[in-house]
Every structure is written in structure tokens, then in C-alpha cells.
C-alpha positions as CSV (number, residue, x, y, z in Angstrom):
1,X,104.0,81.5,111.0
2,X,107.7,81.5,112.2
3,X,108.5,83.2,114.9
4,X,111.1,82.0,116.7
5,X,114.5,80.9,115.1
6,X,118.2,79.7,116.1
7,X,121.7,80.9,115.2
8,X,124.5,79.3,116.3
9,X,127.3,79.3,113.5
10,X,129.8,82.4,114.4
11,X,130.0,85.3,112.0
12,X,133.5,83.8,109.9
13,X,131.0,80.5,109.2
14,X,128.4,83.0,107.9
15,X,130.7,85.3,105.6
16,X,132.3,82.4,103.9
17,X,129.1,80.7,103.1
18,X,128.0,84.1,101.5
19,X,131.4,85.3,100.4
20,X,130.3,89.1,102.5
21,X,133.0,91.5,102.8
22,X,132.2,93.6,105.2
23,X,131.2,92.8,108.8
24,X,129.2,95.4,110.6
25,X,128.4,93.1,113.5
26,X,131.1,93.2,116.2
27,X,130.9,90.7,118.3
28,X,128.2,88.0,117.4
29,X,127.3,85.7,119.9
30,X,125.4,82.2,119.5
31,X,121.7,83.2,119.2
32,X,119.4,79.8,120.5
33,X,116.6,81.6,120.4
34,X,115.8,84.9,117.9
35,X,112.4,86.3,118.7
36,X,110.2,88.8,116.8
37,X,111.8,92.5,117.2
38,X,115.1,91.4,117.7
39,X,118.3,92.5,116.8
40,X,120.0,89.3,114.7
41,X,122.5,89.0,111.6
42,X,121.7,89.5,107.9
43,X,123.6,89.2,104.9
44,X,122.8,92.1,102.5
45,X,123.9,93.9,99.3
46,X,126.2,96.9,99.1
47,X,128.0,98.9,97.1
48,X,131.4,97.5,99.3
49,X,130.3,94.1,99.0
50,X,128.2,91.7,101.1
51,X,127.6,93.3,104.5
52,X,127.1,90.8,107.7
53,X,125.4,93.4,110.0
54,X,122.2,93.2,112.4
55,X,119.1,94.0,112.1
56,X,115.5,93.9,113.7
57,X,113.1,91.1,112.9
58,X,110.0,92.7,111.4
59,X,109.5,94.5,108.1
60,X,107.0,97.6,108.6
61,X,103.4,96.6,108.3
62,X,101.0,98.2,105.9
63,X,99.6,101.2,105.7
64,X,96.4,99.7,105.8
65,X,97.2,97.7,109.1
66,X,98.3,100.8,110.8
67,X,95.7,103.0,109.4
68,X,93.3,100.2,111.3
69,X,95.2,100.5,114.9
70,X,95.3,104.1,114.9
71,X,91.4,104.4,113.8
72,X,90.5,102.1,116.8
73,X,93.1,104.2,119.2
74,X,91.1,107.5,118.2
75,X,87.3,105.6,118.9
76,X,88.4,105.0,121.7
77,X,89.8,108.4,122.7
78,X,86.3,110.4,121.0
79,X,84.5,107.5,123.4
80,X,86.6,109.5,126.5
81,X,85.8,112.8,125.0
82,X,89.4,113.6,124.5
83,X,90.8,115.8,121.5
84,X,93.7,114.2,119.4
85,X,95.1,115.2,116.1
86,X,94.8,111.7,114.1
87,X,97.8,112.3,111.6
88,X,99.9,112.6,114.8
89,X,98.2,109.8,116.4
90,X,98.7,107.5,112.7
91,X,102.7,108.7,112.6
92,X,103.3,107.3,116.5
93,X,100.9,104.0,116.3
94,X,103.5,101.3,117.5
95,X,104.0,98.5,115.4
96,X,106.3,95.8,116.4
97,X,106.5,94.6,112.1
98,X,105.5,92.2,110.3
99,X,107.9,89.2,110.4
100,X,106.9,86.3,107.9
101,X,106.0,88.1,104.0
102,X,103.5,85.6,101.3
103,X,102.0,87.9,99.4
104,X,104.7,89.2,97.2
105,X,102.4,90.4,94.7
106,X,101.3,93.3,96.9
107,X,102.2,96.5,96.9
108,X,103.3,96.5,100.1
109,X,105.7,93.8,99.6
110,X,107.1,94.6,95.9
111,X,109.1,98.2,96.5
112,X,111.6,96.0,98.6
113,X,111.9,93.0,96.5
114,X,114.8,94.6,94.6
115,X,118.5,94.3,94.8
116,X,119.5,96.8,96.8
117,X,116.8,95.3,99.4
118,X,117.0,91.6,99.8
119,X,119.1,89.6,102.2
120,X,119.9,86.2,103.5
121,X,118.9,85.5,107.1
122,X,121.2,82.7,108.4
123,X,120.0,79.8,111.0
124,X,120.6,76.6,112.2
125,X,117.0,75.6,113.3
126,X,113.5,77.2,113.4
127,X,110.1,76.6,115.3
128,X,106.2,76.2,114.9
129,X,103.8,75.3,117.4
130,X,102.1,72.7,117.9
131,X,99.5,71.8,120.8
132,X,101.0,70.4,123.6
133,X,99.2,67.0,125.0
134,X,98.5,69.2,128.4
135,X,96.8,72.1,126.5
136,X,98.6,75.2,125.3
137,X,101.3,75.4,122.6
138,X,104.8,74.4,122.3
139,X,107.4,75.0,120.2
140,X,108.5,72.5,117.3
141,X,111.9,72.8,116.1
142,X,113.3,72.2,112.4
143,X,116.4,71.6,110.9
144,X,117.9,70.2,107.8
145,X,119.7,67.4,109.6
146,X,120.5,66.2,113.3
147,X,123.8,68.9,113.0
148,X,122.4,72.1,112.8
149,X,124.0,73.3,110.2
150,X,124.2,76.6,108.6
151,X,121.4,77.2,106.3
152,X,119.5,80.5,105.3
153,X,115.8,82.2,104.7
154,X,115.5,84.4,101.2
155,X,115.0,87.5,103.2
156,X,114.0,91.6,102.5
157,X,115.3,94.8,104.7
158,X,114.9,98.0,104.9
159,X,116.1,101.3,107.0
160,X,112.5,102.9,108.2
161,X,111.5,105.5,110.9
162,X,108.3,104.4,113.0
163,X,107.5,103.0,116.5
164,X,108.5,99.8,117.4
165,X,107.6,100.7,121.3
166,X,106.0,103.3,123.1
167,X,108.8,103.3,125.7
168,X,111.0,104.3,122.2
169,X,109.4,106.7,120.5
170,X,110.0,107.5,117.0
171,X,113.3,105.7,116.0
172,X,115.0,104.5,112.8
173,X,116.3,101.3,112.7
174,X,117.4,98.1,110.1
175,X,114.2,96.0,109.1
176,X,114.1,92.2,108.1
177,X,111.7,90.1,107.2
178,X,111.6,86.3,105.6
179,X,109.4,84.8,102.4
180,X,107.0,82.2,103.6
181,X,105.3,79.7,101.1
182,X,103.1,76.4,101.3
183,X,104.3,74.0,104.2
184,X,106.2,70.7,102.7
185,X,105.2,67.2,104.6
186,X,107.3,67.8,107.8
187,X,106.1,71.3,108.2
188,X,102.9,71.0,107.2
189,X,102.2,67.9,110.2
190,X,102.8,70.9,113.0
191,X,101.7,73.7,110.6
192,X,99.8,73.7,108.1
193,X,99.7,77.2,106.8
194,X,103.4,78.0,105.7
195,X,106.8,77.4,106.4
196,X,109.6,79.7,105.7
197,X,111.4,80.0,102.3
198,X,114.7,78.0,102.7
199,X,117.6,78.2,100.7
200,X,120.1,75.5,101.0
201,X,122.6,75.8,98.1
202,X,125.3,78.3,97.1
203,X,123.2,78.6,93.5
204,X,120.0,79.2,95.4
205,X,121.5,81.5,97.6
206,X,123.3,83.6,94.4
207,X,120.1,83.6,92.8
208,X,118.2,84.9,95.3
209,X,120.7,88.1,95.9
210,X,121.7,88.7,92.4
211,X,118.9,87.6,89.7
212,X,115.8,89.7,88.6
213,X,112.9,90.0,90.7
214,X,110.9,86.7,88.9
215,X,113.7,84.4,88.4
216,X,114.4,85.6,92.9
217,X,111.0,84.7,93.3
218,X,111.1,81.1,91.7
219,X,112.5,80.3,94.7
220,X,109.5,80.8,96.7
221,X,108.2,77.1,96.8
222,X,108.4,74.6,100.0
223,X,111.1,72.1,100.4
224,X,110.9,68.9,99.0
225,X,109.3,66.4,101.8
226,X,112.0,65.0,103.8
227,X,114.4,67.9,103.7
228,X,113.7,68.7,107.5
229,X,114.0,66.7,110.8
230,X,112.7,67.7,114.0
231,X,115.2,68.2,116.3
232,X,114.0,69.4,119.5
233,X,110.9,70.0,121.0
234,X,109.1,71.8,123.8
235,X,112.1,74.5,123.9
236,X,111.9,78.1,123.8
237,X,115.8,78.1,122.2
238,X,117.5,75.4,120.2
239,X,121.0,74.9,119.7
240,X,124.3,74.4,121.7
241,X,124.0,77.2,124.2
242,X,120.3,76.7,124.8
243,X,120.6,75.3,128.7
């Protein structure tokens, strides 16, 4: 699962490899290090145009998901003896989102797979762990070449109320998430589960954020074996402003 990712490349490098329109992001400074539930650019479709604006990393998890935390948050409150009202308790379960989506095929995952809700996530390197010689895990860093260069997930957004922390509350924010598929060789020698679906051409990238929903979802397949290098390891941030 990918969880941690670089951007580097300033906003004008990111509009003209998209041709967006509109920039809703203000100031956008290098990112070395993007972490789950943070604010980061994505390209997405509008009626003005391609936007370049920020959003959170993590897509809303499922109803069955939450339905599971608040059901264990009430056990343990009838265990105390204390009363609760369990629809109140199910509408403020935090959940920090789901950032990696496989399954497309679920219902979960389908009612944002439509125009007017996919997006391109730009990078210039992402991580998976691997297990560090001394024990523990550290992080494995990807990229198409020794550069860096600009490159992009097929992602999905949405706008959606929930909580993302208990110190928030209820708040309603801009969602992303990024298809994962089946690792290719490079990937799959760190982690073998999935990698993150890649696009790396202007026709791959139009496809994605303009064609029907099975034609978008072709491109759900791993990269061919060699596309990637590892370029750093052992790093919680990659990229020139990592020190």
C-alpha cells in the first residue's frame, strides 16, 4: 500500500502537463514527503476547465468499515454502562479515509468513478516499505528515472462531510484517493501486494479524465518491468528539499 509520496515540480510544470485552467492552489510549495490526510494538489474536472487545487489524501471508507468502528465504540461504552445514541455515535466515528482504491467493482468505489469525479495526482517519487536489516520497516522510494520527473496516479475525489479527527469535529473537505493494481517486477521485490496505478503519457493521462468508465479503467494494470528505479532509500521524504 502507498502511503507516502513526493511532489516536487511547481504548480506551472503541473498545469501544462495537464493543460488545467484554473489554479485554486495559491502558493504550492515542493512537497518531499505527502503523508495520508494531507492537504496536496490534484488535477480535476470542471465546468471552467481543469482545476489544480488541493485536496486531502483519503477517499471516505465504507459504510461497512465505519459501521464496524462505531459498533466496537458502543461495546465498549454498554461494557461501562454508559447510554449513547448509536446513529449519533455512527455520524461522528473518525475516519482518517481510505487512501489506495483496488476494488473498483464495488459499490463503494463505482459512484465516483465518473467524470465529474476523477483526477490526476501528480508526483515525482513514491514509497513502500520494506524490512530494514536492523528490524523494523523503512521506506523504499520509486521513480521513473534518476530525475524525478513529473509523472501522475489515475486518481478519484470527492467533497464529503465526516470526521477526519476528533480534535475537528464534523467538517467538509476535498477527498482523493489513487487506483492500485498488481505490483510489476520492481515493485513487487519490496511489495508484493500492489503498486499504484501510473500514468506516464499525455494519451494515458486524456484517457483517464475524459473516456467512459471501462475504456478509464483499462488503465488499471502495473507498469511494464523496468519502468521504475529506486531512487532513495531509508527516507521519510524524497526529493530536492528533503534535508
Amino acid at each position: 500500500m502507498c502511503n507516502l509520496y513526493s511532489v516536487t515540480k511547481g504548480q506551472k510544470a503541473i498545469m501544462e502537463a495537464v493543460d488545467a485552467m484554473v489554479d485554486s492552489t495559491g502558493n504550492l510549495p515542493p512537497m518531499p514527503g505527502v503523508f495520508p490526510d494531507y492537504s496536496a494538489p490534484i488535477v480535476r474536472n470542471t465546468a471552467k476547465g481543469r482545476e489544480l487545487c488541493l485536496a486531502r489524501w483519503g477517499m471516505p471508507s465504507s459504510q461497512k468499515a465505519q459501521l464496524e468502528a462505531a459498533q466496537k465504540r458502543a461495546d465498549k461504552l454498554r461494557a461501562k454502562g454508559k447510554d449513547f445514541d448509536f446513529q449519533e455515535l455512527l455520524k461522528m466515528e473518525p475516519d482518517s479515509g481510505t487512501t489506495n482504491i483496488r476494488n473498483t467493482k464495488s459499490q463503494h468505489w463505482k459512484r465516483w468513478l465518473g467524470l465529474e469525479d476523477r483526477c490526476v495526482v501528480p508526483f515525482t517519487s513514491f514509497s513502500e516499505n520494506e524490512d530494514a536489516p536492523g528490524g523494523g520497516r523503512q521506506p523504499v522510494w520509486f521513480a521513473t528515472d534518476e530525475t524525478r520527473p513529473l509523472t501522475f496516479f489515475a486518481g478519484i475525489w470527492t467533497n464529503w462531510t465526516s470526521v477526519r479527527k476528533v480534535r475537528e469535529g464534523l467538517v467538509t473537505t476535498d477527498l482523493y484517493g489513487f487506483l492500485t493494481t498488481n505490483p510489476n517486477a520492481e515493485v513487487e521485490a519490496i511489495h508484493p501486494k500492489a503498486m499504484p496505478v501510473i500514468l506516464r503519457t499525455n494519451e494515458e493521462i486524456e484517457t483517464w479524465m475524459t473516456a467512459p468508465v471501462e475504456e478509464a479503467l483499462s488503465l488499471q494494470r502495473p507498469l511494464p518491468d523496468g519502468s521504475l528505479r529506486v531512487v532513495a532509500r531509508g527516507k521519510k521524504a524524497d526529493g530536492a528539499d528533503a534535508s
